[in-house]
N, C-alpha and C positions, 0 to 999 in steps of 0.2 A: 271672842264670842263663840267660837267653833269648839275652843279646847278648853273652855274655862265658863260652864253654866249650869244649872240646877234642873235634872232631870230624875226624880227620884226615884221611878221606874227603871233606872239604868243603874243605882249605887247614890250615896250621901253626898260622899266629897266630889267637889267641881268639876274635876278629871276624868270621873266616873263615866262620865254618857258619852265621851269621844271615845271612850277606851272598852265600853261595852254592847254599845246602840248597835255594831253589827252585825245582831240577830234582828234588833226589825225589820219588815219586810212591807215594803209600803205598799207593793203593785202584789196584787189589787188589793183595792181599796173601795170601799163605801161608806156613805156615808146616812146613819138612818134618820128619818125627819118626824116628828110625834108631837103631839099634846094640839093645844091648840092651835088649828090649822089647817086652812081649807083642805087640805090631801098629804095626809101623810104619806110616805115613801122613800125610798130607799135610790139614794143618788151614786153614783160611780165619778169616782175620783176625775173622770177623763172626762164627763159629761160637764161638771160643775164648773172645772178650767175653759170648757168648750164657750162657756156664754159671757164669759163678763173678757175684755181685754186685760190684761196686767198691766200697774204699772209702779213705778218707784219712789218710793216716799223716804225720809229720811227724818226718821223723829230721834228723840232724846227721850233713852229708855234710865230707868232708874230700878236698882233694886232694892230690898230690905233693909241686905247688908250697906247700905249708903253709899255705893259707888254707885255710877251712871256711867254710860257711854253713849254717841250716839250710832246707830244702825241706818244702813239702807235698806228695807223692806220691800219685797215683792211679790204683792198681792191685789186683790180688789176689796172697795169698799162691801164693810159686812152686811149694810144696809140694804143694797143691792140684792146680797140674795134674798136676803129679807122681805123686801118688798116679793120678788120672785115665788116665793111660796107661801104669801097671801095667808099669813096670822089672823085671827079672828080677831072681833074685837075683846076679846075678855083674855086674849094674851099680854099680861105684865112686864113676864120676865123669860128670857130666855136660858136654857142651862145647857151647859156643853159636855159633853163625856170623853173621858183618853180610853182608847184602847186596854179591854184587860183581858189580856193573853202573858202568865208569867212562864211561857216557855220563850216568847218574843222580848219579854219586860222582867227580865226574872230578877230586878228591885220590887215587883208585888208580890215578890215571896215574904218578903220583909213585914214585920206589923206595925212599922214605923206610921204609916200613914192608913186611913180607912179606903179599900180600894172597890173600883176605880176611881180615878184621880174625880173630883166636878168641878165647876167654875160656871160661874153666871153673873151674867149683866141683869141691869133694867133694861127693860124694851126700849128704851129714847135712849139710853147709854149706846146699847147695839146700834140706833141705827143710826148717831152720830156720824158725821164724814170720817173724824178720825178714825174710827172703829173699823181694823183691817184684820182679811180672813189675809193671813201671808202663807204664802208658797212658796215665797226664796229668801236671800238674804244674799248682799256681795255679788249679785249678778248671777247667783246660779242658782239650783233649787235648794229648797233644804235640806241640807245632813238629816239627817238620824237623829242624830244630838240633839239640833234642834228643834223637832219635832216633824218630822217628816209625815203623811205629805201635806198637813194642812194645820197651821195653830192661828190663836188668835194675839192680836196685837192693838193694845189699848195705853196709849202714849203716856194718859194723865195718872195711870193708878199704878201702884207697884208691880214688882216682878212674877208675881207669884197669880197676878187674872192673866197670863200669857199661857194658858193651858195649852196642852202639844197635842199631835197624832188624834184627833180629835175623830171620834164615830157615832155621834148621835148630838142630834141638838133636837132641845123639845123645850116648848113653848108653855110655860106654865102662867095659872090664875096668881099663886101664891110663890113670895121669896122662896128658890132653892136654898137648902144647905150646902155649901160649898167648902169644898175639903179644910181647908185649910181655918176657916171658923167652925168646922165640928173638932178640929184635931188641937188647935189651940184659941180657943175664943176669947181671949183676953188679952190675948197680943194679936189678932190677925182678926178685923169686921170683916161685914159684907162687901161695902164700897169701896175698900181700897186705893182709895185717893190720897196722892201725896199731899201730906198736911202739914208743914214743917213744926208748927204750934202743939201736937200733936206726938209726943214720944213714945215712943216703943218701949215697955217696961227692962227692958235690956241694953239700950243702948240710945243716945239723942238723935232726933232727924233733922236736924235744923240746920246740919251743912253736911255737904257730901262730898266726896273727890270721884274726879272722872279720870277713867280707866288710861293711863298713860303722862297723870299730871301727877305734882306731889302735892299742891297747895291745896289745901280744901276752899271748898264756894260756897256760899247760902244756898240751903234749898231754897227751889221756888215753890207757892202753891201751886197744884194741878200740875209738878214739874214745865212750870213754864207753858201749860198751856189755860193759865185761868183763863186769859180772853175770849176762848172760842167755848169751854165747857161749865166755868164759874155757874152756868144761869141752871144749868141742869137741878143745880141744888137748893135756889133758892129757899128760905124758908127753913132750913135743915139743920141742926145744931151737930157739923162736923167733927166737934169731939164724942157726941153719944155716937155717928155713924160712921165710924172710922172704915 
């Protein structure tokens, strides 16, 4: 998970962001807060850890490429700050921003992707329980690699809503564009939820193998957590909102 993840700001290949991340520089850090929302403002990496306790969670993360592993996380629920900085009622969606400094990230020299990096939930996605801002992993804080010092961790959707080194979140009326559906929209929606029924034009998602096994397994919906998020969608025809 350390030496082997998708950090595009650091280089393409997996290896890349253990092998280049050590020009980030996470202290200091802030984090800006915008759109809809009682008080916009500008939070310091040390104040945001100050109010909520941390604690450890261990979900089963899944990626594109169809392996899975599971992780222990170390963070607080997203909701939480959520609640904390009091969204208006005409915020929808929330949208996340990485860091764009390509002397720090110098993969955003690259025109691979449109930078910087964005990701965004629906508002009730965000404030889901599972929905975690993480700060460690394995008991310690975050590497670099993996997105030092704050990313988000969203159990039921692929690997790619896990945006890193995050510096702005802002509360919008309307769906943000999100990197990854402006750079390829027709393999990569908004929601992001694993759909095993649901193929990727390149390759099938209907079993995966996890990170240390040979044998492949069925994907699950929601990766195994339809029971707690299933309802979120009610009504929704998960093949148009992949």
């Amino acid at each position: 998970m350390t030496t082997y993840n998708n950090f595009y700001e650091f280089g393409l290949d997996k290896s890349d962001p253990a092998e280049n991340a050590h020009t980030l520089q996470p202290r200091p850090w802030t984090i800006n807060v915008e759109g809809e929302v009682a008080q916009p403002r500008t939070i310091a990496i040390e104040d945001l850890l100050s109010w909520f306790p941390l604690e450890e969670r261990v979900y089963r993360m899944r990626c594109v490429e169809a392996w899975s592993m599971v992780i222990p996380w170390l963070g607080f629920p997203l909701g939480d700050l959520i609640k904390r900085l009091e969204p208006t009622g005409d915020a929808q969606f929330v949208e996340f921003t990485t860091l764009m400094d390509p002397i720090q990230m110098p993969g955003e020299r690259s025109p691979v992707l449109e930078w910087p990096y964005v990701e965004a939930l629906r508002l009730d996605e965000a404030m889901h329980p599972l929905t975690l801002f993480a700060v460690g992993l394995y008991g310690k804080m975050l590497p670099n690699q993996n997105g030092a010092p704050l990313r988000l961790v969203v159990p039921w959707k692929y690997g790619f809503k896990g945006i890193k080194s995050i510096v702005n979140i802002n509360f919008t009326r309307t769906q943000p564009k999100n990197t990854w559906a402006i750079a390829a929209p027709t393999e990569y929606g908004f929601y992001a939820n694993v759909n095993p029924k649901v193929n990727h034009p390149r390759w099938s998602q209907a079993t995966e193998r996890r990170i240390g096994e040979f044998q492949r397994r069925d994907t699950l919906p929601f990766n195994g957590y339809a029971d707690q998020v299933a309802y979120l969608y009610d009504g929704m025809d998960l093949r148009k909102n992949f």
